[in-house]
C-alpha positions as CSV (number, residue, x, y, z in Angstrom):
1,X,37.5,73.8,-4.5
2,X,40.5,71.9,-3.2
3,X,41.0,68.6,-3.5
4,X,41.1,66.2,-1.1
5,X,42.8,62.8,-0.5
6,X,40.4,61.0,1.5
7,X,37.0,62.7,3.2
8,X,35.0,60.8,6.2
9,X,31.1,60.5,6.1
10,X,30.2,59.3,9.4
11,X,26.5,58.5,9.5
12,X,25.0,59.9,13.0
13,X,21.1,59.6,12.0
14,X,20.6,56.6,14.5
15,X,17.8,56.6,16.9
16,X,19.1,53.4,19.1
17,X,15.8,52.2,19.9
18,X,17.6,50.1,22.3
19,X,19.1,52.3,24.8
20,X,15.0,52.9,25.6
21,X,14.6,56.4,27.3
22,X,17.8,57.6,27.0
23,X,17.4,58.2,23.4
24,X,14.1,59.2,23.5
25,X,14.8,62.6,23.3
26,X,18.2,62.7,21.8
27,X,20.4,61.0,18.7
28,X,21.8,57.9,19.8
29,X,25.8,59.6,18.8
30,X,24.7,62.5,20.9
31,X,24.3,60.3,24.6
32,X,26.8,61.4,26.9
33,X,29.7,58.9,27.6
34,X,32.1,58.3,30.3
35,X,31.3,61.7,32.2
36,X,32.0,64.6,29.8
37,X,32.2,63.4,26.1
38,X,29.6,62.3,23.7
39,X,29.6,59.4,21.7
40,X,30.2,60.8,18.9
41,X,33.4,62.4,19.7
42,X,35.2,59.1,19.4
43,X,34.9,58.7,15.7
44,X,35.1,62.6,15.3
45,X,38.7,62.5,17.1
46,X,39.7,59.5,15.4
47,X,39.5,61.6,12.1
48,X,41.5,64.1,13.2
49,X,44.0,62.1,14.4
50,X,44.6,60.6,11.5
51,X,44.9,63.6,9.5
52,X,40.9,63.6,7.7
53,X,39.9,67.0,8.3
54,X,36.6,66.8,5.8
55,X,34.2,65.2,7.8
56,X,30.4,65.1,6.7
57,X,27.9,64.3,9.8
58,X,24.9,62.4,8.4
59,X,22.1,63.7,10.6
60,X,18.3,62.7,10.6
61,X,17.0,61.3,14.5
62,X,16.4,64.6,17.0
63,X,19.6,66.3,15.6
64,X,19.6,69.6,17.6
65,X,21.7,68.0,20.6
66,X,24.3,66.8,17.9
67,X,24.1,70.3,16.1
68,X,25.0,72.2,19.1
69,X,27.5,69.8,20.5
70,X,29.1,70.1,17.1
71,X,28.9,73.5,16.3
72,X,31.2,74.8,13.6
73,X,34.1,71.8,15.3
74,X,36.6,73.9,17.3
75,X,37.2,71.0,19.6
76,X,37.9,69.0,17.0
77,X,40.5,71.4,15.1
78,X,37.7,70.8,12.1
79,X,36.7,74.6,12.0
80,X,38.6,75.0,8.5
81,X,38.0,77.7,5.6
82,X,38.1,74.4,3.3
83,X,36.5,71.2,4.4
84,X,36.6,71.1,8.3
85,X,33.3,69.9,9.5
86,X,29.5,70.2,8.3
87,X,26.2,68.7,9.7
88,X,24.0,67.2,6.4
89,X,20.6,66.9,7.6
90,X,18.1,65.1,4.9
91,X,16.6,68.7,3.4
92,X,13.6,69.7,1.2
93,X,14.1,68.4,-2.4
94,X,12.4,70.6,-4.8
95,X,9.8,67.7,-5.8
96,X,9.3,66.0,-2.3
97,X,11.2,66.1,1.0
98,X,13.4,62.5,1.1
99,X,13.7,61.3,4.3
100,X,16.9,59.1,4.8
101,X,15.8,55.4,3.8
102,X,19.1,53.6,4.5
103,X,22.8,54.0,5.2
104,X,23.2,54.3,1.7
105,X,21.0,56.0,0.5
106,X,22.2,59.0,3.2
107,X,25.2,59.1,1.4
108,X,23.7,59.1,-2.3
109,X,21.4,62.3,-1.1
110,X,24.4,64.1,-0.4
111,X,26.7,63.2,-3.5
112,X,27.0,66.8,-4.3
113,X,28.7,67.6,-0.9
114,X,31.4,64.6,-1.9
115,X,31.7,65.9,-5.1
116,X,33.0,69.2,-4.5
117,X,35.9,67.9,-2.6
118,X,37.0,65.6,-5.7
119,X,38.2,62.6,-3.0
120,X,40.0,59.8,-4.5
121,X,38.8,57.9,-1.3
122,X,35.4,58.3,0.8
123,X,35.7,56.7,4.9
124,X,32.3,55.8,5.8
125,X,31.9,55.6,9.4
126,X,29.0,55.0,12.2
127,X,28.7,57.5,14.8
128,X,27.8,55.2,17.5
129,X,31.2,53.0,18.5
130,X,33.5,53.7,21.6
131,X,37.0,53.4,19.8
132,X,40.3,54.2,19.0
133,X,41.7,53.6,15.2
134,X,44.2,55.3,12.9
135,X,42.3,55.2,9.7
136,X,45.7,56.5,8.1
137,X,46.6,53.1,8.6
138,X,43.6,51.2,6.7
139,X,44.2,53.4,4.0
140,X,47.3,52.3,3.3
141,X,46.5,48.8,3.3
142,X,43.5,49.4,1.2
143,X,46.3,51.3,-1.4
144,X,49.0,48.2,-1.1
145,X,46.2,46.2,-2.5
146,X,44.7,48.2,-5.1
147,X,41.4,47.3,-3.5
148,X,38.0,48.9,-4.2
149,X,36.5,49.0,-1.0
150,X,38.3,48.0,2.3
151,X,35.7,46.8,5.1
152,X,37.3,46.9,8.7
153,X,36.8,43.6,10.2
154,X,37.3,42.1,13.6
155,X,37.7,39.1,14.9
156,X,35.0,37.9,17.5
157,X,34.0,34.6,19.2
158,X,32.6,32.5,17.0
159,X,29.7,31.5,19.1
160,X,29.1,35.0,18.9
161,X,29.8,35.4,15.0
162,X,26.4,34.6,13.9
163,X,25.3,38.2,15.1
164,X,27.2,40.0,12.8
165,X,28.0,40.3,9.0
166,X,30.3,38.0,8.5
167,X,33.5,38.1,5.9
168,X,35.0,35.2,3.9
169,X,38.3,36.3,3.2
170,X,41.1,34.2,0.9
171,X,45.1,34.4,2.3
172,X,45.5,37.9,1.0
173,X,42.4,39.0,2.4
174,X,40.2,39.5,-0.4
175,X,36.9,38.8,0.4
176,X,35.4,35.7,-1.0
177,X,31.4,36.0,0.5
178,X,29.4,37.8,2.6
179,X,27.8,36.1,5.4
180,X,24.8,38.1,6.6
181,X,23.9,37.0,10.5
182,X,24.5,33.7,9.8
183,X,23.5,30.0,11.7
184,X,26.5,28.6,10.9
185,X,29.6,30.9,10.3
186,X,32.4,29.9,8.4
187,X,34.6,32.9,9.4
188,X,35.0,35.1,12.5
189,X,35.7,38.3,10.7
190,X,32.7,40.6,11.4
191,X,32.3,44.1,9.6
192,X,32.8,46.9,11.9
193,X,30.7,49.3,9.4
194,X,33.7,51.1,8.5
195,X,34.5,51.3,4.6
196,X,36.6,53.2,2.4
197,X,36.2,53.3,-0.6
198,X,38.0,54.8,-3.7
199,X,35.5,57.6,-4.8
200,X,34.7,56.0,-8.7
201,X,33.8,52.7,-7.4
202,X,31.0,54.1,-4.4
203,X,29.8,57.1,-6.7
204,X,28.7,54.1,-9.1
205,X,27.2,51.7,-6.9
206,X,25.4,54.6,-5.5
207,X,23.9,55.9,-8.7
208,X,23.2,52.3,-9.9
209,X,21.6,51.4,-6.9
210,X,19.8,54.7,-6.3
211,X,16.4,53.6,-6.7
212,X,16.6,50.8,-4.0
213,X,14.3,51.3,-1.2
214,X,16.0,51.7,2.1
215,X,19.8,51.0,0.2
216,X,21.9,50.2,2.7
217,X,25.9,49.0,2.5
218,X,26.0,45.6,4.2
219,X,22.7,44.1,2.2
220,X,22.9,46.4,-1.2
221,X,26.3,48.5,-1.8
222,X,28.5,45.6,-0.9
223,X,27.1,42.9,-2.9
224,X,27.2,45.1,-5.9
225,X,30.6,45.5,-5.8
226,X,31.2,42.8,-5.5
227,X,29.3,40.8,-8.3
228,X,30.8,43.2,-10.9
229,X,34.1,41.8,-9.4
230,X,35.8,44.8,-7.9
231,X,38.7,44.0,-5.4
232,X,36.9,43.7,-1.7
233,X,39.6,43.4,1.2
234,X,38.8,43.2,4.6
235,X,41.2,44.9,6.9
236,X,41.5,43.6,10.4
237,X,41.6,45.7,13.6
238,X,42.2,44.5,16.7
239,X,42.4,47.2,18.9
240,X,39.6,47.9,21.5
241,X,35.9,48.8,19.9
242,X,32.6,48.4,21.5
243,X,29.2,48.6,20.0
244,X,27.7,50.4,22.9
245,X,24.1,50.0,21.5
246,X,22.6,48.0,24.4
247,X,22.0,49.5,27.9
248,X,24.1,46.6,29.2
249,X,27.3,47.5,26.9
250,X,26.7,51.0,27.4
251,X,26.6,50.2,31.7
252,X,29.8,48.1,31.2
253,X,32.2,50.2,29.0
254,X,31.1,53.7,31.2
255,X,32.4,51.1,33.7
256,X,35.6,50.2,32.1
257,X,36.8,53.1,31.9
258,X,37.3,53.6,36.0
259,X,39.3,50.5,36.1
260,X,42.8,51.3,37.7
261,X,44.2,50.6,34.1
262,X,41.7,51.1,31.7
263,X,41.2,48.8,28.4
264,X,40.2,51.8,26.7
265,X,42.4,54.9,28.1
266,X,40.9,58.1,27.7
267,X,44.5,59.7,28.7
268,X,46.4,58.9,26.4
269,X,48.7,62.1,24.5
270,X,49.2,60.8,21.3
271,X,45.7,60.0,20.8
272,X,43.3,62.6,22.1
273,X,39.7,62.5,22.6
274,X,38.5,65.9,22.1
275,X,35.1,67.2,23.2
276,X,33.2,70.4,23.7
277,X,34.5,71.7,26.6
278,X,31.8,74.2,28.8
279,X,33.4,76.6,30.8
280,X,32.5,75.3,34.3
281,X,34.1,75.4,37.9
282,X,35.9,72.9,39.1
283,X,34.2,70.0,41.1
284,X,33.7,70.1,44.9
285,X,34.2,67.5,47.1
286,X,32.6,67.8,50.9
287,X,34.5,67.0,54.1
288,X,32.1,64.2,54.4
289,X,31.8,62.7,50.5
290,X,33.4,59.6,50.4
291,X,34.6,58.6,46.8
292,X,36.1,55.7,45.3
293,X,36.8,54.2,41.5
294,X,35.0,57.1,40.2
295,X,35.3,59.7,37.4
296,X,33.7,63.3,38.4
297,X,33.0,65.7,35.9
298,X,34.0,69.2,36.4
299,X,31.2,71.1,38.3
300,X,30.0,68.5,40.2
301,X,29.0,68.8,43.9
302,X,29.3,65.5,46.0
303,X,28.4,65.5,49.7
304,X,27.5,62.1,50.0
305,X,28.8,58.4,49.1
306,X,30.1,57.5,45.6
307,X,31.5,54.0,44.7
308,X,32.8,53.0,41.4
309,X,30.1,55.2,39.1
310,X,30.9,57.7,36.5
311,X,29.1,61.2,37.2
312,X,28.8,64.0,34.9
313,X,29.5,67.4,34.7
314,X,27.8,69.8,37.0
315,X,25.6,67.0,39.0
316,X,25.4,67.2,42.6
317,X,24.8,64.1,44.6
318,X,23.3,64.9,48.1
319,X,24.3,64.6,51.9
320,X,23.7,60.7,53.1
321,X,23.4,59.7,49.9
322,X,25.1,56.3,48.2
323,X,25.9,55.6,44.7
324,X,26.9,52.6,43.4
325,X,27.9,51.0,40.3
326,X,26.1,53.4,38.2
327,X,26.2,55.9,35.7
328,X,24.8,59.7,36.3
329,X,24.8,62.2,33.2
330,X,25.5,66.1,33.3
331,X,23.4,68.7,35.5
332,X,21.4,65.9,37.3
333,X,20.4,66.4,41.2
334,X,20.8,64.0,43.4
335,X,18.6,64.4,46.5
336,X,19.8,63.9,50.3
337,X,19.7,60.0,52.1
338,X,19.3,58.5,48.4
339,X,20.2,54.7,47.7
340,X,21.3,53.9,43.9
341,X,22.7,50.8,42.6
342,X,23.0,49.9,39.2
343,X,21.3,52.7,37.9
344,X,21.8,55.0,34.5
345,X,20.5,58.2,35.0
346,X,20.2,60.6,31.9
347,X,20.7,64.5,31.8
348,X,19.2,67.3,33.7
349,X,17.3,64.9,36.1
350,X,15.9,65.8,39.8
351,X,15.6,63.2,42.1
352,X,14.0,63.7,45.2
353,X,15.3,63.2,49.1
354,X,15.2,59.6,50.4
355,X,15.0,57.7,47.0
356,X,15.9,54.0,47.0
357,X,16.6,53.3,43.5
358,X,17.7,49.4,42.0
359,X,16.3,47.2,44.8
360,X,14.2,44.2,44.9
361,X,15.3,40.9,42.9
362,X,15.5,41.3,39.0
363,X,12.3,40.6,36.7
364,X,11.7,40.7,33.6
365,X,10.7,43.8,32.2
366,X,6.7,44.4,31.0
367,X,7.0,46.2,28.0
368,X,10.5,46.0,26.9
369,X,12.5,43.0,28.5
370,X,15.4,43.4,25.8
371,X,15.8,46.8,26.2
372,X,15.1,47.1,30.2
373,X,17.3,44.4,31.1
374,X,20.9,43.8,32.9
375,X,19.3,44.5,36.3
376,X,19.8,48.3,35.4
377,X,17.2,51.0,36.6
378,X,17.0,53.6,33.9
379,X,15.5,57.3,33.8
380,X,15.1,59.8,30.9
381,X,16.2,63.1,30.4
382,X,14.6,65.8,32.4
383,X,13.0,63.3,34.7
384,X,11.3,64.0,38.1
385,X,11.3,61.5,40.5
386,X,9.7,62.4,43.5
387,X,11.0,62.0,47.2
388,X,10.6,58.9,49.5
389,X,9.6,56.4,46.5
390,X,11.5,53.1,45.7
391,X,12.5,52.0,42.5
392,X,13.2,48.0,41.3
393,X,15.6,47.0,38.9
394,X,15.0,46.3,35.4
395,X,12.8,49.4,35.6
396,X,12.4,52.7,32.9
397,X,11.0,56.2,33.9
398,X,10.3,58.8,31.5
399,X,8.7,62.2,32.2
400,X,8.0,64.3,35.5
401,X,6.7,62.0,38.2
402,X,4.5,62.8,41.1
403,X,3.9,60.0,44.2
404,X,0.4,59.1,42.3
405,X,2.7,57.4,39.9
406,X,4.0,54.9,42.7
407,X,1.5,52.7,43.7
408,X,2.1,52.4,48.0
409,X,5.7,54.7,47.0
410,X,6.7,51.6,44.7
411,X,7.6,51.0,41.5
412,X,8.1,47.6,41.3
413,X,10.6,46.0,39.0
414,X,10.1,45.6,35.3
415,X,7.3,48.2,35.5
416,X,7.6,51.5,33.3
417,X,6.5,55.1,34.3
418,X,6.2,57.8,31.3
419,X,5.0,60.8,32.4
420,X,4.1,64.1,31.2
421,X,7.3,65.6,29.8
422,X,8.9,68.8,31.5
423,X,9.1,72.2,29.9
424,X,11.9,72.1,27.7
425,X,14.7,75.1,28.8
């Protein structure tokens, strides 16, 4: 087998309990993002643009979405004879089928899929970050200083630093202590997730800590390291990243991305996003549609009103209808005379005519009032939602509705449909 320099793991098992129904049917990586790509194709075209073309995908949470979307990695130039691209889903062991217990113990399970590449370094990476960053580049820092592992950090408020893992550095950046979420932080530099580390000094710490329950990096791998008093540097990024975990950060960087100048750009030449690209017509655009501070994905049909919203491939969005400030996903329906505002809507949803959705003054939520929150109305995949019925903010619906579900047409905010699920095509 060849060798190879440097090989990426990038764990995509995550569930994202957070983003509520729209990762109830689908692996948090896998969620559609700013119209036509997939979260996961951030971290995927990062590798290849700088120069990793071994990348393992950790799978383990409803993989199918991520399998197909993946395939054998065409869009990502990762289609090679030797390396490219290859989905590791936990499998049966001959004694007893492991389920993945914890970040690190994802990687352990699949040793033998490192090994045959012989890496001298291993780039650990989460599949569920909107950025932009030349690993290349945090290689050869971790190189200049002869470290063992190299944890990408960035700075962040630090009012805010108490929500991360913290790193105590010294003047050349070799880390000092962990802080783990703590009350009173005595750095700003939180861990991004993203490690490299030279092939000897993980393959160890793995083995050694293989019979941890639920091994992860931050709490176990890390530590390890460091108490046998191998060289930890943190390398510090400050370019745009966004943990897009909540349905509020998801809302707001979909949203960035329409600004006139983007933070993030998506257009950029020397630094391409790739994706899976269908083969679909172009969009139309009626006579009547009114558009502005939009992206439209290919396919899509507007004949109605669409203010600064990103809408996916192949939706169509009905006459008389107006869309604000929200987020529609691919081969959703739109029905005629329909009011949304602040809404996320997930993939291969019908909405019926005359829908109001995101009125009414925000609430809290009644089962989930972390996750429903932001004053967003949220539905699921495949969703019904019949016509005439209005929908309050702050709200989740999950399943094929019928006007039963809506007491007097309502569903007033905070309050939660899930219905029976649709056939699945």
């Amino acid at each position: 087998m060849m060798k190879k320099e440097m090989i990426a793991m990038l764990l995509a098992g995550g569930q994202g309990s957070r983003l509520g129904v729209l990762t109830e049917k689908v692996a948090k990586p896998a969620v559609a993002f700013g119209g036509k790509y997939r979260i996961i194709d951030f971290p995927l075209s990062n590798c290849i643009n700088s120069g990793i073309d071994t990348v393992g995908v950790l799978t383990q949470y409803q993989p199918l979405r991520l399998n197909t979307h993946i395939g054998i990695g065409i869009p990502w130039d990762l289609d090679r004879n030797e390396g490219g691209v290859t989905v590791l889903p936990p499998y049966e062991k001959s004694s007893n089928s492991e389920w993945y217990t914890g970040t690190a113990n994802a990687i352990y399970q699949n040793l033998e899929y490192m090994e045959q590449y012989h890496p001298e370094y291993v780039l650990i990476l989460s599949g569920d970050h909107i950025y932009k960053m030349d690993y290349e580049v945090m290689l050869d820092f971790h190189k200049a200083n002869k470290a063992d592992v190299t944890i990408a950090c960035m700075p962040v408020p630090m009012e805010e630093a108490s929500r991360f893992g913290i790193m105590v550095t010294d003047d050349n950046g070799r880390i000092r202590e962990f802080e783990e979420k703590p009350e009173h932080p005595s750095s700003n530099l939180a861990s991004m997730g993203i490690y490299i580390f030279t092939w000897k000094a993980l393959k160890e710490a793995l083995v050694a800590l293989r019979d941890q329950n639920g091994c992860d990096f931050g709490k176990h791998i890390l530590p390890y390291c460091k108490e046998k008093g191998e060289r930890l540097f943190a390398y510090e990024y400050n370019g745009y990243w966004k943990d897009v975990g909540t349905l509020g950060s998801y809302w707001e960087a979909n949203m960035e991305l329409i600004d006139i100048i983007p933070e993030f750009n998506l257009y950029e030449e020397f630094w391409r996003i790739y994706t899976k690209g269908d083969i679909i017509p172009p969009q139309y655009i009626s006579a009547d549609a009114v558009i502005n501070r939009c992206l439209i994905g290919e396919g899509a049909e507007i004949y109605g009103e669409v203010h600064n919203s990103v809408i996916g491939p192949n939706v169509i969005i009905g006459k008389g209808s107006v869309i604000r400030d929200s987020i529609i996903m691919r081969n959703t329906s739109v029905g005629e005379n329909v009011t949304m505002d602040k809404a996320i809507v997930a993939e291969d949803v019908v909405i019926g005519n005359g829908v109001t959705m995101g009125f009414g003054e925000e609430v809290p939520n009644v089962e989930k009032p972390a996750v429903y929150a932001f004053g967003i109305a949220v539905v699921g995949e495949r969703s019904v939602i019949p016509d005439h019925v209005r929908i309050g903010k702050n709200t989740a619906i999950s399943g094929i509705t019928t006007p039963e579900d809506y007491p007097d047409g309502v569903l007033a905010g905070g309050q939660v449909i899930t219905a029976k699920d649709g056939e699945t095509a």
